[in-house]
N, C-alpha and C positions, 0 to 999 in steps of 0.2 A: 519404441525399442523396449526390449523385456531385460531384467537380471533376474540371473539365477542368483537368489539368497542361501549361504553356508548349510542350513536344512535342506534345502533342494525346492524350496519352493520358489515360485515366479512371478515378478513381480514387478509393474511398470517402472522405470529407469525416471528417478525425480531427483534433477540437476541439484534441488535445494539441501538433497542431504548432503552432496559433495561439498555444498559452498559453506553448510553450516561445520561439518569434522574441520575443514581446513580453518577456518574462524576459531576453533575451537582450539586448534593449533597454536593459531596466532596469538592469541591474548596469553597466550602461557610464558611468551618471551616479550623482553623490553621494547617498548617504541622503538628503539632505532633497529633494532631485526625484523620488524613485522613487514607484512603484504599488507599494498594498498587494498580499497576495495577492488581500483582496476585490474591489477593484478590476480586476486582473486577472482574476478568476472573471465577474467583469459585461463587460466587458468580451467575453469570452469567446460569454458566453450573449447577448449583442445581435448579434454579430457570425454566430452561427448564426440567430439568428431571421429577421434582414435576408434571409441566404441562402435559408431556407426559404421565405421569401417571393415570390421570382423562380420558385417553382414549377419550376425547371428546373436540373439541372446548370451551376455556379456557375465561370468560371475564377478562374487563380488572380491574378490582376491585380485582377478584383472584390474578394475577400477582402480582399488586400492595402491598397484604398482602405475598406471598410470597418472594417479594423482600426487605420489611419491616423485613418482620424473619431474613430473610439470611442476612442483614447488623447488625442486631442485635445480630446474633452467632459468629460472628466476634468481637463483642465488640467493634464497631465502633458506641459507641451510639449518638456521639457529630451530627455523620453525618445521623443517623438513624430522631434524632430528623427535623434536616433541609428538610430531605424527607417527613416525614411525616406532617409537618410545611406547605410544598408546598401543597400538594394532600389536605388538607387542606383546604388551601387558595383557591385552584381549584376547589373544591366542594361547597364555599359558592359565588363564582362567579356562576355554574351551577345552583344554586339551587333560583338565582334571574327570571330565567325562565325555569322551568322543563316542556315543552312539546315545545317547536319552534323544537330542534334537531328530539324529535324524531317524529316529524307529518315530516319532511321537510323530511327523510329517507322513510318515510311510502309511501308518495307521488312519492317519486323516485324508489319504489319497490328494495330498499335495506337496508332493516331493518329482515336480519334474523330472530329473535324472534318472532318479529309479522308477517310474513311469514309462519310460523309457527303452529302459534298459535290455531289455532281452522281448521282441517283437512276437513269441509263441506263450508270453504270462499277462495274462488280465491280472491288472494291479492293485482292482479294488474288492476281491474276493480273499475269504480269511485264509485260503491255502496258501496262495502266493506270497500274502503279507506276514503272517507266520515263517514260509519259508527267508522271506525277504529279512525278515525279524531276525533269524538265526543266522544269517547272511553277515548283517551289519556286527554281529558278539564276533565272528568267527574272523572278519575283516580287522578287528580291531585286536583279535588276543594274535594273528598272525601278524600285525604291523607292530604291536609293539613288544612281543614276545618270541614269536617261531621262526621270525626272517632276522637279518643284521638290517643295519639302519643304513648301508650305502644300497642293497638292494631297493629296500623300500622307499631311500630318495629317488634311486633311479626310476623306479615303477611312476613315481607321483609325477616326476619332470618328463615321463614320456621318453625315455631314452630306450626302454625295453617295457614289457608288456607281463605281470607276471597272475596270468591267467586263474580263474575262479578260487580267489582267494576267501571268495565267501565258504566256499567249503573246506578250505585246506586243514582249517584246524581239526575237523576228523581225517582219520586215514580213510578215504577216496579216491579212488583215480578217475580218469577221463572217460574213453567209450571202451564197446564189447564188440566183437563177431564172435555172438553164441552160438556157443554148440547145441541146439535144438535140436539134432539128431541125436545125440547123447542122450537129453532129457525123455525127450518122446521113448525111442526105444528102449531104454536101461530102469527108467522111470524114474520120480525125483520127489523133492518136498518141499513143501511151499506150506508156510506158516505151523509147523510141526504135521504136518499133516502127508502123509506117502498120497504121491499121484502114478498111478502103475500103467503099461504100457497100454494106450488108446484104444480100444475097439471100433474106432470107429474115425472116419475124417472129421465128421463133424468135431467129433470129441478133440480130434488132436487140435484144430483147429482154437477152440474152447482154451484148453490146457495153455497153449503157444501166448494167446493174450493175457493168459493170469502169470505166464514166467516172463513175459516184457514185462508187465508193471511192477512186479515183483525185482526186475534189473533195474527198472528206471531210477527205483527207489532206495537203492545199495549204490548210483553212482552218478554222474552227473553230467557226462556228456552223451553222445549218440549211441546208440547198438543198432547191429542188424542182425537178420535171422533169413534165410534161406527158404523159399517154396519148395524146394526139391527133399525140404526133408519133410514135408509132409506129403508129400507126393507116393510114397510106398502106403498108407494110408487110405489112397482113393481104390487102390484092389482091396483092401482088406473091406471097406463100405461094401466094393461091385461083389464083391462073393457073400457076404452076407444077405445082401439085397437080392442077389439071383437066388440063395436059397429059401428069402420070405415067398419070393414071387414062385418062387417054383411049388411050397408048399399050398398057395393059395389058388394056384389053377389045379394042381391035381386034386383038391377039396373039390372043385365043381367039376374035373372029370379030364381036363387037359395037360395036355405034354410038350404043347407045342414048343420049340424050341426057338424060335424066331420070334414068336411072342414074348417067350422069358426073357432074350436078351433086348427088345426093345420095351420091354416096362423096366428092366430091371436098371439100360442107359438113360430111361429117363427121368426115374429115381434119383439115380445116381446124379445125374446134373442138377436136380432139386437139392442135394445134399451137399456137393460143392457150391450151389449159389449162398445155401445159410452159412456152409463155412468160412467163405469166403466177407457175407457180412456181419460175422460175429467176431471177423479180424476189421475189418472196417470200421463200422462202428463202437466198438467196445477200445479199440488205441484214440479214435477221435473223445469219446468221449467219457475213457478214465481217466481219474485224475491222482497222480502220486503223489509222494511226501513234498515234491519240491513246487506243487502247484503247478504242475502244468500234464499236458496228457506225454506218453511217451515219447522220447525224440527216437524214435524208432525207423529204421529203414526193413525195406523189404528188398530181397536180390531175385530176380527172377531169371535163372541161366539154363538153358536146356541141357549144354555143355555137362553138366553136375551128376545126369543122370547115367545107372547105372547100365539101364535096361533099356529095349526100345519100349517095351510094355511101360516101364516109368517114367520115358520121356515120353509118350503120347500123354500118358495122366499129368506129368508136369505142365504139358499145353493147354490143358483143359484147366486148371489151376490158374497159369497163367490169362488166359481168354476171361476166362471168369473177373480175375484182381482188373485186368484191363475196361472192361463192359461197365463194372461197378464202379471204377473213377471215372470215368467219361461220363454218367450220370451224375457225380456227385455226393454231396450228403445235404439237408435242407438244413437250412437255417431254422430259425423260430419264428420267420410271417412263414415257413414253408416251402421256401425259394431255395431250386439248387443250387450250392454255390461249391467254389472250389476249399476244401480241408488240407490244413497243413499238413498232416500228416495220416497214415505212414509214408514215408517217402518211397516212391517205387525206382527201381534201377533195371533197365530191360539190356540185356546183353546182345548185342549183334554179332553175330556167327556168319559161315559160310552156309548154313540149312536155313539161314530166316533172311540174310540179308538181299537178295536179287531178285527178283521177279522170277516167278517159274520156281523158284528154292520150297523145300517141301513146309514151313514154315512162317511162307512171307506175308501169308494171311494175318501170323498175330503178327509181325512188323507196320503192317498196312494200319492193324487195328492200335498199336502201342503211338503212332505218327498221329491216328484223330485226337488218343488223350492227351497228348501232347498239348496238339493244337489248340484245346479247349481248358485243360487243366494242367497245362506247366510240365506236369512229368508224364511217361518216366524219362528220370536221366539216361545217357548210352555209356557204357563201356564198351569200348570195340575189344573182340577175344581175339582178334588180329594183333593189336596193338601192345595189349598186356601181355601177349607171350612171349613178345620180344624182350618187355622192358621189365617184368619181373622173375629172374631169372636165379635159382637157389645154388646155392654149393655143388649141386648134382649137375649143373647144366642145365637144369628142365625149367621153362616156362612154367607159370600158373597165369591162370583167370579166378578172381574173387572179388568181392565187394568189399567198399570199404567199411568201417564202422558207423562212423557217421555221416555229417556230409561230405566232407573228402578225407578223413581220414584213415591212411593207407596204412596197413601192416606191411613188413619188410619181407621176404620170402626165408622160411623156415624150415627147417628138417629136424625131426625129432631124433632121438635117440635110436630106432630103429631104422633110421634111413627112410622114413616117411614124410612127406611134405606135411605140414599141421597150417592153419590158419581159424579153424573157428576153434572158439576155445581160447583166444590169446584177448590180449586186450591194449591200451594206449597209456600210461602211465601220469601223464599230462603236460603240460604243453609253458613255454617263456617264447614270447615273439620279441623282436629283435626290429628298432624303429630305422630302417633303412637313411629314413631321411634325416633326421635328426644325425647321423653317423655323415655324410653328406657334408651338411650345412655346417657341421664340425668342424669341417675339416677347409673349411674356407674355398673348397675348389682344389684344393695342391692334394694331387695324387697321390703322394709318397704318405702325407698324414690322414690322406684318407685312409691306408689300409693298414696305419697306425692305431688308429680310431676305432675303426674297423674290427681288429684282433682285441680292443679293449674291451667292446662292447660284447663280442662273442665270449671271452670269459668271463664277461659276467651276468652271460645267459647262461653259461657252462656250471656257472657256481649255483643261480637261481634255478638249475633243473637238481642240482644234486640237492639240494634242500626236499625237492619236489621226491626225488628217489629213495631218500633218505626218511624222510617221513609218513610214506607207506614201507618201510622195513621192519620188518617185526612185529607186523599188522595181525592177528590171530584169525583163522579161517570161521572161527566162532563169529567175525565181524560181519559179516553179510552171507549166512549158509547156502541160500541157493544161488551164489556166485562160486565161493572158493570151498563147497561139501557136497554140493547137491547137482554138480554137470554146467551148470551154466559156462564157468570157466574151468572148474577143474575138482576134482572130487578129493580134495585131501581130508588129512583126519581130524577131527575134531580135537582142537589144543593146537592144530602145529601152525606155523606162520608161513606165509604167501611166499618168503625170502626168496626161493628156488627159483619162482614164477618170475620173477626183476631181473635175469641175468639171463644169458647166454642167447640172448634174441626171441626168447619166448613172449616177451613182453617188448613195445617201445617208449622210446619218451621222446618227444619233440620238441624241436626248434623253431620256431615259428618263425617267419618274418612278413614284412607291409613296406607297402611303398618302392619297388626297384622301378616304377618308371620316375617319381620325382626324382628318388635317388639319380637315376642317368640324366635326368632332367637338369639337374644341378651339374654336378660334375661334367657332361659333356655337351648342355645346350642344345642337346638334339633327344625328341622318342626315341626310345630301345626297341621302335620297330625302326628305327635309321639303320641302313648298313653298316655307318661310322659309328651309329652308336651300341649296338649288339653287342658287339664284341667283348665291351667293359661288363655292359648288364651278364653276358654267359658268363665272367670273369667271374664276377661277384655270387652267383649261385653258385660255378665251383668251387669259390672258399665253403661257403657254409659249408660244402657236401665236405669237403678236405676236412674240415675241421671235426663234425659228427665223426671220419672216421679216425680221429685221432683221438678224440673220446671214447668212442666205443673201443678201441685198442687198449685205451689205459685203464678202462672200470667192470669191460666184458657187460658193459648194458647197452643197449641198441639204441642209439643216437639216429632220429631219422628228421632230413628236411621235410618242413610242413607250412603249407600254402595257407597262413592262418585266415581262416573267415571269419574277418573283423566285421561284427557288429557296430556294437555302441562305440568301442573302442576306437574305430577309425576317426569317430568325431573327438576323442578325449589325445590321442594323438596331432589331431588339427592344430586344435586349441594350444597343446601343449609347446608346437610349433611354432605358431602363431606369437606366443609370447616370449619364447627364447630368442628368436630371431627375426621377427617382424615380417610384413605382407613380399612376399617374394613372387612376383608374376610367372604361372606356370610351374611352383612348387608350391608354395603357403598358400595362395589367394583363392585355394576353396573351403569350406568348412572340416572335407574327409581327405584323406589321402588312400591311394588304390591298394585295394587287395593284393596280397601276393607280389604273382609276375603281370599282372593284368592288362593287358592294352588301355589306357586312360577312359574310360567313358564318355567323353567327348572327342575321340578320334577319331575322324569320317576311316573306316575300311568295312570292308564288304565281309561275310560271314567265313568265307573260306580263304582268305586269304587270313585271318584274322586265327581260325583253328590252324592252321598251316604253322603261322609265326609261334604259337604260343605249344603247341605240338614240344616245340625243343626246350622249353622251360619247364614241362610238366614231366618229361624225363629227368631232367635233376634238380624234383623236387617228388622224392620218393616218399616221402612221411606222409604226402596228400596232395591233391591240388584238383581242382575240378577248369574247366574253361568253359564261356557262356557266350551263347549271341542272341542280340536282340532281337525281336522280331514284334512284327503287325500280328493282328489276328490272322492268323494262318487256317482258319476254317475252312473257308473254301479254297486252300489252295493245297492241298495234302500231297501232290506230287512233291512241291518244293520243299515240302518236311524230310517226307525220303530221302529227296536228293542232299541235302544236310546230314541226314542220317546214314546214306552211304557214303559220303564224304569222311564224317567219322569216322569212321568201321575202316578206312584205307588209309586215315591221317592222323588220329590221335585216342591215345587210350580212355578219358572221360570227361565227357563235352554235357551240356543241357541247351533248352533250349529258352528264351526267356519271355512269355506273351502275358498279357494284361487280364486278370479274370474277377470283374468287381461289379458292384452289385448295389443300389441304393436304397433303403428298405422306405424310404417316405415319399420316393417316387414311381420306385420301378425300373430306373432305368441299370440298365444291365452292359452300359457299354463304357470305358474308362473313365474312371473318379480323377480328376486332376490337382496337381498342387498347383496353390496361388500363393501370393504372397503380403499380408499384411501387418505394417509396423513391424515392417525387421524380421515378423516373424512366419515360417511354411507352414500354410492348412490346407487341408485334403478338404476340395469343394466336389459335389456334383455338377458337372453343367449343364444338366436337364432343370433342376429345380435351387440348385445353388446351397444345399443343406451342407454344413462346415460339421455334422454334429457326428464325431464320429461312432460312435455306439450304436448310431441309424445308419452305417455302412458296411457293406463288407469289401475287403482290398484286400489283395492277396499279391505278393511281390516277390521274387527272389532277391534275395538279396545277398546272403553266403552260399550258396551252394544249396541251401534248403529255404521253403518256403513260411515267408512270415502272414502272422492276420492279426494282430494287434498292433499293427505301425510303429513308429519307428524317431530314435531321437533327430537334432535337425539337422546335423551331420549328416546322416545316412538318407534322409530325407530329400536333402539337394544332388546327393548325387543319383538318389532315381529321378527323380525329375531332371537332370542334367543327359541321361544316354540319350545316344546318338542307336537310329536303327541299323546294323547290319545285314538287314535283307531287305 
């Protein structure tokens, strides 16, 4: 059995310190208050059992509270009290400097937790640790400075979730949907420097990856950018290239016309292959201020296009992004393997989605990368035009920022729908379960509870709104001067861009199947139990609009894709309320509205049920099914992907893509488990090492390759397959 030690380090679980603190205890008060040794020894052995029980590496603040109980059901309060007197006294010596320990850990790359932490940052290169560094100041001047202290009790007890507070203390917000058409056509600046309108694809292509990094690094969750705006770009190449080619046959005496346009097509497909891999390679392998490469999405919609001329070039765009993930990127023995990112999004339409459809070649071909490499995700443009639907009446289709999160449908001042160019303001999840277990089972304080806990996500996102107010556009230039998100003037503050739905901030919440789990004894895929679960996503949505009515800021529900957090929620469970079978007794609690990961249903019945949850859960929400390697079965990807396209607005699909670099084998890395604790073994040669593998998982909505804390870790080992 392991503890995590107060720095974050890990460290075998030795019974003798427990017995020598309490000892330590005991001699401070008179003979007739002390613990025998027996008592001591019990004491001892309940306080290991309890641990063993949480199934998971134990901190030492747990211990602590269970060895506080156990001295206390002994009726040894004289000596309960001199324990808790110390731990005490030991906390307000810690807390005269809350980050020296744990930067000095981080730097030593022995800080578990933050090792941990976020599955797309290698922990022991100086970017991430620097960024980690400025993390742990910005955590600590927001806990005891920039928030109130019942917020940040709440955040610590797990009753709400209040999101990247390693950054908060700069004005930063969440993710982007750039306006890369803006930049590309208008031109823009990037490091004082004018970038003026492309001559070329390649070039735009070039440009596109130095104003991601250049976003990554002004904010701190997701952005996407759009293929179709560089898609006016592939005639601007094909007409330049027809007139090289045309110069260079009339040099040696020809005119042929049929020859110019087939050297000048195949040019031209040379030129979208490098541009194509100068966006590939160059997102996999920059690396921006926060240490890591961009969390960057790509949208690939044919829908977008103006022209048929622009949507045949979009195809050719897309064909290409599709070709070049299904191959890969190699590792460092040189093995292809799959790359986190950019994350790709393919839109299914009525032109790509059916057999015979003028399109369903790249459908056919979007279903192999799939199979082999995770994405791309689907939006059905069916689906969204039902379900995002503006002031005007009118339907949109768009991508979201990040991994699922959604902007709310907009209309500018001229009666125009707007979506790139906005952005996500940031994010307070709200711990379903904990709101639950509150409430004892009695309905009526559950939605006592309930309303509590919502205002005081309500209060924890105005801190969030308030904190970038006043932000000066001087703060990040190729966001708020330079087109990324909006071209204001230099000196003037972001203020305008916070209000009137131009911008959103989210609600996050986790957990509505323990939640229903609790309260009604049954899955919220139960008939009997539905009902409550739709109940409770209509409050949050009720409530968003009762805040956006009273601040004119855009309140939007969001399907938070819990990370590390799912396991820090567990935990946090776990010791408010002890092992509750079928609610507490795993280490993670579920995303979202998620169907439980251990619940045998089939893939379509599973997009079907959750279909009506991802309607009101507008701020974001993705749905996933598991599946086998689907290689050789590529009809039943389609038939999944037409299932989508008829049943829900945005599904993925979830396959295994790993890699062992000391054996070779190339087929699922498994978790085992020893001393309490999950390792990622091979079962071809058994290598536990994991810097000699490469594993690539979904786990929120986007794909990790740095693995993952042990929270998250039991619950990929725990799915069940749905096809």
């Amino acid at each position: 059995m392991k503890i995590i030690k107060r720095n974050g380090t890990e460290v075998s679980f030795d019974v003798e310190k427990i017995a020598n603190a309490v000892r330590k205890a005991n001699n401070e008060v008179s003979e007739d208050y002390r613990l025998t040794e027996e008592q001591i020894d019990k004491i001892c052995k309940k306080v290991t059992a309890l641990a063993n029980d949480l199934n998971r590496a134990v901190n030492v603040e747990e211990i602590q509270d269970f060895v506080e109980n156990q001295i206390m059901s002994e009726k040894a309060f004289a000596v309960a009290r001199k324990y808790i007197t110390y731990r005490y006294t030991r906390a307000l010596v810690r807390r005269a400097n809350t980050t020296d320990a744990q930067i000095l850990t981080l730097i030593e790359c022995n800080n578990e937790e933050v090792k941990q932490e976020n599955s797309n940052k290698n922990p022991t290169v100086n970017s991430v640790q620097r960024d980690y560094m400025a993390g742990e100041v910005s955590k600590d001047l927001t806990r005891r400075i920039l928030l109130p202290p019942d917020i940040v009790a709440a955040h610590d007890e797990g009753l709400i979730h209040f999101h990247d507070a390693d950054y908060f203390a700069q004005h930063m917000h969440n993710c982007d949907l750039v306006n890369l058409e803006d930049m590309l056509q208008n031109g823009t600046v990037i490091s004082g420097t004018f970038i003026e309108k492309p001559h070329s694809f390649s070039t735009a292509c070039n440009i596109a990856t130095q104003i991601i990094a250049q976003v990554a690094s002004n904010q701190y969750g997701g952005q996407s950018i759009s293929l179709t705006h560089l898609a006016p770009f592939v005639d601007v190449s094909r007409q330049k290239i027809r007139r090289e080619v045309k110069e260079e046959l009339a040099a040696v005496g020809s005119q042929d016309e049929d020859a110019i346009n087939k050297i000048a097509e195949k040019r031209l497909r040379e030129e979208i292959k490098k541009g194509i891999q100068t966006i590939q390679y160059q997102v996999v392998t920059l690396l921006t201020t926060n240490g890591q490469a961009p969390f960057v999405t790509v949208f690939m919609y044919l829908g977008e296009a103006r022209s048929e001329q622009e949507r045949a070039d979009l195809a050719l765009i897309i064909e290409e992004t599709l070709n070049q993930r299904i191959q890969g990127v190699k590792n460092e023995s040189g093995v292809w393997v799959t790359p986190a990112f950019p994350k790709l999004i393919y839109v299914l339409e009525e032109d790509n989605v059916r057999e015979g459809s003028k399109y369903w070649y790249l459908t056919e071909l979007a279903a192999r990368c799939t199979a082999k490499r995770m994405v791309p995700d689907y939006i059905s443009e069916k689906k969204m035009l039902e379900y995002k639907i503006d002031k005007n009446g009118e339907g949109h289709c768009y991508t979201c920022m990040g991994c699922r999160s959604f902007l709310t449908p907009y209309v500018d001042e001229n009666g125009k729908p707007k979506y790139y160019g906005r952005f996500n303001q940031g994010v307070v999840t709200i711990n379903l379960v904990d709101v639950a277990l509150s409430s004892g089972g009695d309905k009526d304080k559950f939605w006592e509870v309930f309303d509590e806990r919502l205002e005081l996500c309500h209060r924890a996102l105005m801190y969030r709104h308030n904190r970038l107010k006043g932000t000066l556009s001087d703060a990040a230039p190729i966001l708020w001067q330079y087109g990324a998100l909006a071209r204001l003037q230099k000196g003037e503050t972001i203020d305008k861009l916070l209000y009137g739905g131009y911008s959103t901030i989210s609600l996050g919440y986790a957990g509505l199947y323990e939640c229903v789990k609790y309260m009604t004894g049954k899955s919220h895929t139960d008939e009997e139990a539905k009902p409550f679960a739709l109940s409770v996503m209509q409050h949050m949505n009720d409530k968003c609009k009762e805040w956006k009515q009273e601040h004119n800021i855009d309140f939007s529900l969001y399907g938070t894709p819990l990370e590390s957090t799912t396991y820090k929620f567990s935990k946090c469970l776990q010791k408010r309320f002890g092992i509750i079978p079928g609610v507490t007794d795993k280490n993670y609690i579920t995303n979202s509205y998620h169907v439980h990961v251990t619940e045998p249903i089939d893939a379509f019945t599973k997009l079907k049920f959750e279909s009506e949850f991802q309607q009101l859960s507008p701020g974001g929400a993705i749905s996933y099914v598991e599946v086998p390697n689907m290689q050789n079965n590529i009809p039943a990807v389609l038939a999944v992907m037409q299932y989508i396209y008829d049943n829900i607005m945005y599904a993925e699909l979830n396959t295994k893509s790993d890699y062992c670099q000391v054996c070779g084998y190339d087929g699922e890395i498994q978790i085992v488990e020893e001393d309490g604790k999950l390792l990622w073994e091979c079962p071809h040669c058994h290598n536990r090492d994991q810097s000699k593998m490469n594993v690539a998982r979904r786990t929120c909505g986007y794909i990790g390759t740095q693995f993952w804390n042990q929270g998250r870790t039991q619950e990929i080992r725990d799915r069940v397959l749905h096809l």
